[in-house]
C-alpha positions in Angstrom: -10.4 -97.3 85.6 -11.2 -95.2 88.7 -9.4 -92.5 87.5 -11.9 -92.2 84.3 -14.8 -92.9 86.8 -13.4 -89.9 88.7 -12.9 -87.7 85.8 -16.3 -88.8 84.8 -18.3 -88.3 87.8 -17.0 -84.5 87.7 -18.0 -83.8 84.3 -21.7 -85.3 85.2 -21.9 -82.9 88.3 -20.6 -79.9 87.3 -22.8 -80.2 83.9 -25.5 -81.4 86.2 -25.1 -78.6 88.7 -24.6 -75.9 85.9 -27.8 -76.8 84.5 -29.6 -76.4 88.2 -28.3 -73.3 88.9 -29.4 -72.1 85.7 -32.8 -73.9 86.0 -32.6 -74.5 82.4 -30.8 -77.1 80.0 -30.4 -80.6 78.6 -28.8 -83.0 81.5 -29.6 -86.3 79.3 -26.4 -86.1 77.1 -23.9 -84.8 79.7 -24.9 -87.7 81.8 -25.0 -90.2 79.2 -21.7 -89.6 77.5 -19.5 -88.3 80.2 -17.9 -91.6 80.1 -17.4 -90.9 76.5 -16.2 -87.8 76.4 -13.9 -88.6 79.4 -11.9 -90.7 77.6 -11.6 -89.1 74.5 -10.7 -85.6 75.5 -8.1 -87.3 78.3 -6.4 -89.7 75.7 -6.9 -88.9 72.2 -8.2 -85.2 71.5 -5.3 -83.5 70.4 -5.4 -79.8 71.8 -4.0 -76.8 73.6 -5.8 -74.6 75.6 -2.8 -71.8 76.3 -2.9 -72.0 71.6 -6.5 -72.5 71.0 -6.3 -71.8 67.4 -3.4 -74.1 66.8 -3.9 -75.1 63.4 -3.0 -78.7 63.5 -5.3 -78.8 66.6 -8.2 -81.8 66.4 -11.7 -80.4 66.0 -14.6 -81.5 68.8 -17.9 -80.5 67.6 -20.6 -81.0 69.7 -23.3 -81.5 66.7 -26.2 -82.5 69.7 -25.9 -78.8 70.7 -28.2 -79.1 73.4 -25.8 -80.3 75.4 -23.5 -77.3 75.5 -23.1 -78.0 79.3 -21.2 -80.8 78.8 -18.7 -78.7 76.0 -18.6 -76.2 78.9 -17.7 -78.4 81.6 -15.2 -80.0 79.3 -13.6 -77.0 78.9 -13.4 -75.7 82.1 -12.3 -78.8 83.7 -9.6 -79.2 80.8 -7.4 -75.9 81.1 -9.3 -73.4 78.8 -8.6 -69.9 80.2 -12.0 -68.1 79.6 -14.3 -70.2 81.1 -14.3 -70.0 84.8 -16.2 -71.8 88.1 -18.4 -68.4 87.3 -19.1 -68.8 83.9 -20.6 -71.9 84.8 -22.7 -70.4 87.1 -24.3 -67.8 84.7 -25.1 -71.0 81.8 -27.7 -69.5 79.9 -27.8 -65.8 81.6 -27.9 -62.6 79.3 -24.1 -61.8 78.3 -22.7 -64.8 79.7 -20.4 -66.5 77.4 -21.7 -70.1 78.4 -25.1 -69.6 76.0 -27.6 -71.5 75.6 -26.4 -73.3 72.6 -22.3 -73.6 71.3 -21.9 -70.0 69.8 -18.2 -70.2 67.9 -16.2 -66.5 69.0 -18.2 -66.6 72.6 -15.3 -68.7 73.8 -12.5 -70.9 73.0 -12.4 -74.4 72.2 -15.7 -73.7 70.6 -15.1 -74.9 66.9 -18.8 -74.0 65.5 -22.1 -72.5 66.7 -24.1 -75.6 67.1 -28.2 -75.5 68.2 -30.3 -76.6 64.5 -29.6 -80.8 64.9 -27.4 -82.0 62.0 -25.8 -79.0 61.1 -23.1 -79.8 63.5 -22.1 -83.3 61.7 -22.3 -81.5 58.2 -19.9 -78.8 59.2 -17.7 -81.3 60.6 -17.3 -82.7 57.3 -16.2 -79.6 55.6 -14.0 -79.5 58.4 -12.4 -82.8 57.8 -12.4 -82.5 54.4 -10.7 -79.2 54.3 -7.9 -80.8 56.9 -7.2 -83.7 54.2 -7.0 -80.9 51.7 -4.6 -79.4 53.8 -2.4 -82.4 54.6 -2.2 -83.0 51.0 -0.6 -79.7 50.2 1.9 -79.3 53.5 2.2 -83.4 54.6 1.9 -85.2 57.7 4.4 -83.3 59.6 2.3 -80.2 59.7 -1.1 -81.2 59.1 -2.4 -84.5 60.0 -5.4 -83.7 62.8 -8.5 -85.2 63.1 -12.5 -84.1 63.5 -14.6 -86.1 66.5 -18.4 -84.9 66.5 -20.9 -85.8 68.9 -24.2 -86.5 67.4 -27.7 -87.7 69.1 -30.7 -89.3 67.5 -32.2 -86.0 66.8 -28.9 -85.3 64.5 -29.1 -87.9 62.8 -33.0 -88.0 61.9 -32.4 -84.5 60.3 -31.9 -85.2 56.5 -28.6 -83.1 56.1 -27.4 -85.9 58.1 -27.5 -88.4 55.4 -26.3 -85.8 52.8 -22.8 -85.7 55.3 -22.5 -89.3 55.6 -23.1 -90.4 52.0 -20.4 -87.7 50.9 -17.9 -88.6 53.6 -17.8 -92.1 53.0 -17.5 -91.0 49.2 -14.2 -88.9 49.8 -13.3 -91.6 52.3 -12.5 -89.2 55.0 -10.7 -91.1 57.6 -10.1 -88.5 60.0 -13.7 -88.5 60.7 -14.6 -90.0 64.0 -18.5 -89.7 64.8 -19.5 -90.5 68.3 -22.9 -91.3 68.5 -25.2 -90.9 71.6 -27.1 -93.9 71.1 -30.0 -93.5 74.0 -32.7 -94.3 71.9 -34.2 -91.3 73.4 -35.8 -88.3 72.1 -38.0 -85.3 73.8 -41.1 -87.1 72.8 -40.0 -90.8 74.0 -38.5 -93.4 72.5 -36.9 -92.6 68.7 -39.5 -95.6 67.6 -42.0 -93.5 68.2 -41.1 -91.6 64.5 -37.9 -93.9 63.1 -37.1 -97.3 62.4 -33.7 -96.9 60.7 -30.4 -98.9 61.5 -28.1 -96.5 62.0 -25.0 -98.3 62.1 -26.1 -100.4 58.9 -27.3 -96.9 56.8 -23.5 -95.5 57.9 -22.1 -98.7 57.0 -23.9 -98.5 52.7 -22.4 -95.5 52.8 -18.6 -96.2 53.1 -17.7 -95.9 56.5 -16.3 -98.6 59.4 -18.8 -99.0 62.1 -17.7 -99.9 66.2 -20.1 -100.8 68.5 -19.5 -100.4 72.5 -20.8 -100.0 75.3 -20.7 -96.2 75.9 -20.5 -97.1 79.6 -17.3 -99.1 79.5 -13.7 -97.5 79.8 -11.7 -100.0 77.9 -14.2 -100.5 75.2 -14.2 -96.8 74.7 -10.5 -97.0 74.5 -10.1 -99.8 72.2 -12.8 -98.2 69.8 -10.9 -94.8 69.5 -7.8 -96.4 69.1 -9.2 -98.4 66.0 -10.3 -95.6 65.0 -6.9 -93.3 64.6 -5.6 -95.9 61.9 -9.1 -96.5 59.8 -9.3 -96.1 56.3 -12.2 -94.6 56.1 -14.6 -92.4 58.6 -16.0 -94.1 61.7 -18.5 -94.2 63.7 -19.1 -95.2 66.9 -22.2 -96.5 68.6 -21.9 -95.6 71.7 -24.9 -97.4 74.0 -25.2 -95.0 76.4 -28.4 -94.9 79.3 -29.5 -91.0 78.8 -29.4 -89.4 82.0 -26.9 -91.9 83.3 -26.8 -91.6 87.7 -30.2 -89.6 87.7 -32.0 -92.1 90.5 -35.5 -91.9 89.1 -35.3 -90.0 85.3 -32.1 -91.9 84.2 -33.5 -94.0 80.5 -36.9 -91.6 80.6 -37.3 -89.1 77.8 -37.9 -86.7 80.8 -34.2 -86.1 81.7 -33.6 -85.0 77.7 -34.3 -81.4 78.2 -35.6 -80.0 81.7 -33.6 -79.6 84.6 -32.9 -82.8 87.4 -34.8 -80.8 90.2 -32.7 -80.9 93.6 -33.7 -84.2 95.3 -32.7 -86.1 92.0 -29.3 -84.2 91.5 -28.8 -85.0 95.3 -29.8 -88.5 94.4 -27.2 -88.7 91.5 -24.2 -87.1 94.0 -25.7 -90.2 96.2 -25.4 -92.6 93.7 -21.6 -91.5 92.7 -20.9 -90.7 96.0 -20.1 -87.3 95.6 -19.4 -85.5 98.7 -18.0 -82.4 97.4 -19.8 -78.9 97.6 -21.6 -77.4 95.0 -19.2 -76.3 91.9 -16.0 -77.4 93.7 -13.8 -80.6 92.1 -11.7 -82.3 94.5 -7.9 -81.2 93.7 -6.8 -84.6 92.5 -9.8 -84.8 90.0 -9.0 -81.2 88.4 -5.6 -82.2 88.3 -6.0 -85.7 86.7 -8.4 -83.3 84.3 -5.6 -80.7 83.8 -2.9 -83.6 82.6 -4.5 -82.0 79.4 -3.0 -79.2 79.5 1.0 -81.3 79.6 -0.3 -83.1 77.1 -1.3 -80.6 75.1 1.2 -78.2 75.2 4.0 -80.8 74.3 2.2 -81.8 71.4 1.6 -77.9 70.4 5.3 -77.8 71.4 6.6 -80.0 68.6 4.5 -79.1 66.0 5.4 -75.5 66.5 9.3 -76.4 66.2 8.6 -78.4 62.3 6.3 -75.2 61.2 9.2 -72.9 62.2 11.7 -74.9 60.4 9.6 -74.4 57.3 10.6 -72.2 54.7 8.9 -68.6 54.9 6.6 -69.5 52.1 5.1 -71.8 53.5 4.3 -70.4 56.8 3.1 -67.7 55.3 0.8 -69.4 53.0 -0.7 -71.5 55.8 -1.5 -67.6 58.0 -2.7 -66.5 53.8 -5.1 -69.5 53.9 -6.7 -69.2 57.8 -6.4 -64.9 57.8 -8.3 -64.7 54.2 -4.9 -63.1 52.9 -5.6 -61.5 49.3 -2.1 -61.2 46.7 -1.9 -57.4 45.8 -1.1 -58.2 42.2 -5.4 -59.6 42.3 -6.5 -56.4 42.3 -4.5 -54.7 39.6 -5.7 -57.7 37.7 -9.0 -56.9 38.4 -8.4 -53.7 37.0 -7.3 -55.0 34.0 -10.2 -57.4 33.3 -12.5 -54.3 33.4 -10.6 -52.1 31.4 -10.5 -55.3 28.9 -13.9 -56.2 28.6 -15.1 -52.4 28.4 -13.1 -51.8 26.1 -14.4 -55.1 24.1 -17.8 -53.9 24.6 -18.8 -57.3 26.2 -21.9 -58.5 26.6 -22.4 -61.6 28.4 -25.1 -63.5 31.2 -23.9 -62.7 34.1 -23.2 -66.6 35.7 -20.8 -66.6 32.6 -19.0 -63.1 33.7 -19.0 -64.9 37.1 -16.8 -67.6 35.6 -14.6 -65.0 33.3 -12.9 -63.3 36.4 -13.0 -66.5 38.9 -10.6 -67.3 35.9 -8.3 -64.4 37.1 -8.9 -65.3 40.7 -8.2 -68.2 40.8 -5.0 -67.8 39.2 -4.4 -65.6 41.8 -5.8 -67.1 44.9 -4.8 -70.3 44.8 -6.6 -71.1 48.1 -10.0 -70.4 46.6 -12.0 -73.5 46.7 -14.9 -73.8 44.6 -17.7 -76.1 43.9 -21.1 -76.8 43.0 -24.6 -78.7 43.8 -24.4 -81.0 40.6 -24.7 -78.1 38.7 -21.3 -76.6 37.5 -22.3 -76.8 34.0 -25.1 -74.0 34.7 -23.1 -72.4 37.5 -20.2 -71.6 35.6 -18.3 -72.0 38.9 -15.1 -74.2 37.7 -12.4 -72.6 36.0 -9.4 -74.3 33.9 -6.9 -74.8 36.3 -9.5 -76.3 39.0 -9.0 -80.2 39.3 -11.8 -82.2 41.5 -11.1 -82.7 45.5 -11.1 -86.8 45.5 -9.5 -89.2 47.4 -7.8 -91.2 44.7 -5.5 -87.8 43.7 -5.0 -87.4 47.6 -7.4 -84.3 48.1 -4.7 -82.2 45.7 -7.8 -80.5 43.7 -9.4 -77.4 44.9 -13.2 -78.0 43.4 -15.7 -80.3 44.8 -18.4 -81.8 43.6 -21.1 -82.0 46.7 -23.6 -83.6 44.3 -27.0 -82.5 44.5 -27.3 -81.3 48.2 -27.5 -77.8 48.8 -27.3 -78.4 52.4 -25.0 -80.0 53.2 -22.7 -77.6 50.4 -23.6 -74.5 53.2 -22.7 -76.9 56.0 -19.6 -77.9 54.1 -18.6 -74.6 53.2 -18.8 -73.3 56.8 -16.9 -76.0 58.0 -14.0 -75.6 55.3 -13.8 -72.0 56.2 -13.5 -72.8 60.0 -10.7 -75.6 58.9 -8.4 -72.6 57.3 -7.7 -74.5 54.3 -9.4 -71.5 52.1 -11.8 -69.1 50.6 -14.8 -71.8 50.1 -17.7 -70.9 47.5 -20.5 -73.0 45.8 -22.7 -72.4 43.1 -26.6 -74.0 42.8 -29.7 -72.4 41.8 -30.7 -69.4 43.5 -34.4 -70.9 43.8 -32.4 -74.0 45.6 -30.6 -72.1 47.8 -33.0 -72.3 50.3 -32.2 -75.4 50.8 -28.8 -74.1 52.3 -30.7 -71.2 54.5 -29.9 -72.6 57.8 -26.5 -72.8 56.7 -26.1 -69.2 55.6 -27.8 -68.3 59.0 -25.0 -69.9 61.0 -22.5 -68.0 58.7 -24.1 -65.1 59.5 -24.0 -65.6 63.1 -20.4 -67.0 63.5 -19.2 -64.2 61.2 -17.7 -66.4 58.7 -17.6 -65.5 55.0 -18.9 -68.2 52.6 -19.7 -67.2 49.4 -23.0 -68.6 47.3 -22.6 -67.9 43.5 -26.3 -68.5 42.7 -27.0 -68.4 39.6 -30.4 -68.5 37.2 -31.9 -65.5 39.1 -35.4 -64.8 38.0 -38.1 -65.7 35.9 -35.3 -65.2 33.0 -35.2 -69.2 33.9 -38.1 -68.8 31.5 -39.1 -72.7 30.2 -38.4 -74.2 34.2 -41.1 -72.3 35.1 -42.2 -71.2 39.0 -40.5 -73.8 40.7 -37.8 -72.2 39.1 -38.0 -68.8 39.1 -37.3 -67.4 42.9 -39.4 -64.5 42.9 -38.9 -64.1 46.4 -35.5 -65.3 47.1 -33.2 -62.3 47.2 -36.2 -60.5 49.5 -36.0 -63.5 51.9 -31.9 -63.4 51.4 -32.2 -59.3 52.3 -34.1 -59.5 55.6 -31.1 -61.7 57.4 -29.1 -60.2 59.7 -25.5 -59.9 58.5 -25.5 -61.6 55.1 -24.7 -59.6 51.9 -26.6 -60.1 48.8 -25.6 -59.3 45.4 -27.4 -58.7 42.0 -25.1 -57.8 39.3 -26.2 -55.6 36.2 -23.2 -56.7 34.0 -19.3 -57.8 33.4 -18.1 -55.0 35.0 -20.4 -54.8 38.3 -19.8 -58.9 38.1 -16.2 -58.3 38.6 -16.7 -55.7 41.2 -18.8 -57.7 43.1 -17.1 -60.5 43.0 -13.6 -58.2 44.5 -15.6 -57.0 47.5 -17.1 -60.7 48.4 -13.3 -61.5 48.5 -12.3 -59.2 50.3 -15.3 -59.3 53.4 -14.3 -61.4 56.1 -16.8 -61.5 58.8 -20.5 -61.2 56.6 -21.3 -64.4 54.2 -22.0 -63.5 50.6 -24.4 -64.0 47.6 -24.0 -63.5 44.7 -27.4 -63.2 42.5 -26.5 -64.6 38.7 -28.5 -64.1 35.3 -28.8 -66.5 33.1 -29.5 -64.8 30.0 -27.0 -62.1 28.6 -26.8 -58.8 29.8 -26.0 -55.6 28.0 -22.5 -53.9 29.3 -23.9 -50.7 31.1 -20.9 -49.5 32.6 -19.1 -48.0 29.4 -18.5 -44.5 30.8 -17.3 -45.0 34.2 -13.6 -45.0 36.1 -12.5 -48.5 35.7 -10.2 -48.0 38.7 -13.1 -47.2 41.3 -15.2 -50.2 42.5 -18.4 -48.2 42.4 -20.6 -51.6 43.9 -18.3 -50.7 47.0 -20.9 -48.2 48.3 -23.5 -50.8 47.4 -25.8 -48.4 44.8 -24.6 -45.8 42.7 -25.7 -42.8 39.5 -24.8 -45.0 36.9 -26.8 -42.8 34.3 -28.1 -38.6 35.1 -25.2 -37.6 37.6 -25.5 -34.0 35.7 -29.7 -33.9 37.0 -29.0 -35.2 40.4 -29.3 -31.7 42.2 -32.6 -31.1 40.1 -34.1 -34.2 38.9 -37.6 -35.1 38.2 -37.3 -38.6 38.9 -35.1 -41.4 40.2 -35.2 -44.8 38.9 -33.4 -47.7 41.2 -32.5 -51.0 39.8 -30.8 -54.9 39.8 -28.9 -57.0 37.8 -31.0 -56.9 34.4 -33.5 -54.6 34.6 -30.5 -51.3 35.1 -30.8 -52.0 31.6 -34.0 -51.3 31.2 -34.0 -48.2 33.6 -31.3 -47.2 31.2 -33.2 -47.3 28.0 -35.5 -45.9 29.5 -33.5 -42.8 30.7 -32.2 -42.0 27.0 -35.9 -42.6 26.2 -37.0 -39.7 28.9 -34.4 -37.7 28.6 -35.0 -36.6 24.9 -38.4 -35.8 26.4 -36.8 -32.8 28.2 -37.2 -35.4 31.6 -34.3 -35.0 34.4 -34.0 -38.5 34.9 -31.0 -40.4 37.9 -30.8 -43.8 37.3 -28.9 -46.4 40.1 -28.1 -49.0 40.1 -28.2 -50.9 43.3 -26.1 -54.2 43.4 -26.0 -54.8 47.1 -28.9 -52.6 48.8 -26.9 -53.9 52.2 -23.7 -52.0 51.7 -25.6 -49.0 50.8 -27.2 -49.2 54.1 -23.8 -48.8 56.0 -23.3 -45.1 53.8 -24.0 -42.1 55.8 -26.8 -40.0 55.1 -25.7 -37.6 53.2 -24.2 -40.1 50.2 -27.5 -41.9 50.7 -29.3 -38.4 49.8 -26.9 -37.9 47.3 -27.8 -41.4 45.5 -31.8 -41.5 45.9 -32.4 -37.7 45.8 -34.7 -35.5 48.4 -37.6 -37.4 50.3 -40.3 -35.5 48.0 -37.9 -36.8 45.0 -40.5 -39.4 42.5 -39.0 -42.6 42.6 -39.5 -45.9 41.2 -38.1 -49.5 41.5 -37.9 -51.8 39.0 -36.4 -55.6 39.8 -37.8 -59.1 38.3 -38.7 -60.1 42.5 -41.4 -59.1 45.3 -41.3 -55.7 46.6 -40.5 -56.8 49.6 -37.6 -54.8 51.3 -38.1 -51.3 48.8 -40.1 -49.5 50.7 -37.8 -47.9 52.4 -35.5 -46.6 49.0 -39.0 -45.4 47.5 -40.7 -43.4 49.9 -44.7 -43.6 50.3 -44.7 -41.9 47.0 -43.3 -44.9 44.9 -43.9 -47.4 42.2 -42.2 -50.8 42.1 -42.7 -53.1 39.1 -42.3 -56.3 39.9 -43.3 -59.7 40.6 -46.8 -60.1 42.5 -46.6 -64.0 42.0 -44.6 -66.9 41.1 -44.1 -66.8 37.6 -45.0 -68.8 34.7 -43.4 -71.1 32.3 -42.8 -70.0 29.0 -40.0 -68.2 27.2 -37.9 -66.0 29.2 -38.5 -62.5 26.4 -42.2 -63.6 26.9 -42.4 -63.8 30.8 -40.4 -60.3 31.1 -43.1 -58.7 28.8 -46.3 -60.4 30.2 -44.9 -58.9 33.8 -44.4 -55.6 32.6 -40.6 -55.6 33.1 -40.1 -53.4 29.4 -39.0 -50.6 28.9 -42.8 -49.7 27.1 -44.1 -50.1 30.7 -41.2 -48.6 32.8 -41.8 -45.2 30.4 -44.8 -45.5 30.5 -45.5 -45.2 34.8 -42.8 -43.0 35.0 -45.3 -40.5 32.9 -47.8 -41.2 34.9 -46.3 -40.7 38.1 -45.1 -37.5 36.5 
């Protein structure tokens, strides 16, 4: 084993030596599961550096993303192109690509952006789940990878954890390997300072096969991950591990978690390894022992590459349609149709159920769409008829899932599906409940991966739930994130629009912001053909007073309704009246100026907003001049005609302050 213990003892100086140089980081877990690591990314981890994106590749995640140093040293010290010796040096410096945390796009071999503790281990499973969805649709011979996640304490105190584990073992996922970092450390102490739990017993109720080893021992690390490729289930591993492993003095002490050794204690671990190498260098029979990888890795890339090219062109093209987010041309003339249908038919329908109508054309269409919900499909609307459940018993051969009521672990889940290419992932829940799934969306957001949240019930038209219902402040909070696109509907037709361009955005996540109670069809008198959301608000009523109008009313979702009744209202009054409607106020922010003018009217122009939320985030559409009716509070419980009238969202009060303001 003194080649591990070799391979090892680099990985523990260069992370260790990184982290000095930098004067900032987490030595703990590089020290503590270098042995770990060494074995698994030498022996088992199937990968590629020179095809990074392989799609049969196995996934790492680093879930315990404070230890990036080890990912980074792993990477280096395995063959990955864009991480160099200099890299290294710059861990944690302003445009380096070694960041502070994993940050998926900021370098290769980086499967996720890792940081918030359990996130990592939830996105995993989406990951594995999407690859069994995957091998169930092209077989063994081109799909049959595996997802190993490193997880700490911290990952697993975090409740999505348990959310990840009780569904894996549920859908049986036995390419799941966890490797645990079992230290018993946190940044505070020991973990009995705030948890009692048995771990390996809480993994083992829920479904999976449980290995404990020493983390520190070579052949029990082999023997466990070799157990491991043939389970039946998930697995985890316990690895015992001593945190800080080699540090003379802060080796087992909560004070090697997260500061930096100092330089007599990372001279004292080069002592105690006897390390006589200079700072950043690896003796040339180490690196090359690490770069075997890179054999191994291409031979393995090499044969799955000569099956996928003996495939027919179908199905080579439907595995690039799956990880490229590749639309079918014929969607969109369908699209078409369903509008022209449905205005024609005058209908009238809540728009959750509208959401459902044309995911009944998409998903005709897009056979890679995969859907699902938080226990709540029935109110979400978000399975259609030729949708079958994901579960292990048919072999993973549906395309809707069931997460069960767990929000969180849905976001995780979706992110990690997207990153596995098996498809376009969405899930529906309450919008109130999507907060649960916020840090979720926030990664999204930051990898530039496109989830899509169908959240329906969208106001105090919850009515009887009452305020712990009603997210008043939802889309506001939704709004202010950086790179996320939030849309409110007003009917069918803007449903179906909406809907189009969430498809067909690749690198923002998506929201879509569902009524429960019907809406009227607004959009009788407009070009089908055009997606008029595309520009993200629009003149849906007045495009003859917008040069010379009086006022200009802005809307969402179901009070454009309202702004329109109110227009035929004013407008018999001799009144110039514009009213837009606003779906997605984000798009309209990426217009230029002039469309924007063209759409809201001059700055002097009288404007008012009307929208059953906070006024958070209006300001800037209504000038200092401007009205908003909305909500001030959190609702009430009642019914939902009742609520919309004690709030003032009627077209009685709408008239009435646009009078005034006139």
């Amino acid at each position: 084993m003194t080649k591990y213990y070799n391979m090892a003892s680099a990985l523990r100086i260069l992370s260790a030596e990184t982290i000095e140089k930098a004067n900032s980081g987490h030595p703990g877990l590089p020290l503590g599961m270098a042995d770990v690591m060494t074995v698994l990314w030498s022996e088992f981890l199937k990968f590629d550096p020179n095809h990074s994106q392989w799609f049969n590749r196995d996934r790492f995640v680093l879930s315990a993303g404070h230890g990036s140093a080890l990912l980074y040293s792993l990477l280096f010290l395995s063959g990955y192109k864009d991480v160099s010796i200099d890299d290294m040096k710059h861990f944690r410096q302003f445009q380096s690509n070694t960041a502070g945390h994993p940050e998926y796009g900021h370098m290769e071999g980086i499967e996720t952006t890792t940081g918030p503790l359990g996130q990592g281990i939830a996105t995993a499973v989406g990951m594995a789940l999407g690859e069994r969805m995957l091998n169930s649709r092209f077989g063994d011979d081109l799909i049959n990878n595996k997802t190993y996640v490193l997880v700490g304490d911290g990952c697993l105190m975090e409740g999505i954890s348990h959310e990840a584990i009780d569904f894996a073992g549920k859908q049986q996922l036995k390419n799941l390997i966890v490797l645990w970092d079992n230290n018993n450390i946190t940044i505070e102490g020991e973990v009995s300072l705030a948890s009692v739990t048995n771990q390996a017993a809480r993994f083992e109720a829920c479904g999976w096969d449980v290995i404990s080893i020493d983390g520190h021992d070579y052949e029990a690390i082999q023997q466990a991950l070799t157990t491991a490729q043939s389970a039946t289930k998930p697995t985890m591993i316990a690895c015992k591990t001593t945190i800080g492993k080699g540090a003379p003095t802060k080796a087992g002490k909560h004070t090697v978690h997260g500061a930096p050794l100092g330089a007599e204690e990372l001279q004292g671990l080069k002592d105690y390894l006897n390390w006589k190498s200079a700072p950043f260098s690896i003796p040339e029979d180490i690196l090359a022992d690490w770069r075997q990888c890179l054999e191994k890795g291409r031979k393995a890339y090499a044969a799955w590459e000569a099956t996928y090219q003996s495939k027919e062109a179908s199905i080579q093209q439907e595995l690039l349609d799956r990880k490229e987010r590749i639309l079918p041309k014929e969607l969109f003339s369908q699209i078409q149709a369903f509008k022209k249908e449905h205005i024609q038919n005058k209908t009238e329908v809540a728009s959750r159920k509208a959401s459902n109508m044309i995911l009944e054309v998409i998903n005709v269409q897009v056979p890679y769409m995969i859907g699902g919900s938080a226990d709540l499909t029935p109110s979400n609307l978000t399975k259609t008829t030729t949708q079958e459940y994901v579960f292990p018993e048919t072999q993973y051969k549906g395309s809707y899932i069931d997460y069960g009521i767990r929000e969180h672990l849905m976001g995780a889940m979706m992110n990690g599906l997207t990153l596995s290419g098996a498809g376009i992932a969405y899930g529906g829940a309450f919008m109130v409940f999507g907060d649960y799934a916020r840090p979720a969306q926030r990664l999204a957001a930051i990898m530039e991966i496109a989830p899509i949240y169908v959240l329906t019930h969208d106001s105090i038209g919850v009515g009887e739930d009452g305020p712990t219902h009603q997210p008043v402040e939802t889309l506001a909070s939704m709004r202010s994130m950086p790179n996320f696109h939030t849309y409110r509907p007003a009917d069918i037709i803007e449903t179906a629009e909406c809907w189009e361009l969430v498809l067909q955005t690749k690198k923002t996540p998506s929201a879509l912001a569902l009524s429960r109670q019907n809406l009227s069809l607004i959009r009788t008198g407009h070009n089908s053909d055009t997606n008029l959301c595309a520009k993200g608000a629009y003149i849906i009523r007045g495009e003859e007073y917008k040069d010379d109008r009086n006022i200009t009313i802005l809307a969402t979702g179901s009070e454009v309704s309202l702004a329109t009744q109110a227009f035929d209202i004013l407008v018999k009054e001799g009144k110039k009246v514009v009213v837009v409607s606003m779906p997605c106020m984000e798009l309209f922010e990426k217009q230029d100026k002039i469309y924007q003018k063209r759409v809201l009217g001059e700055d002097n122009t009288a404007r008012i907003g009307i929208e059953a939320g906070i006024s958070y985030g209006w300001e800037k559409y209504l000038g200092s001049n401007g009205r908003f009716i909305g909500m001030g509070g959190f609702g009430a419980s009642g019914k939902a005609e009742e609520l919309f009238r004690h709030f003032g969202f009627t077209v009685e009060n709408l008239v009435s302050q646009i009078k005034d303001m006139l």
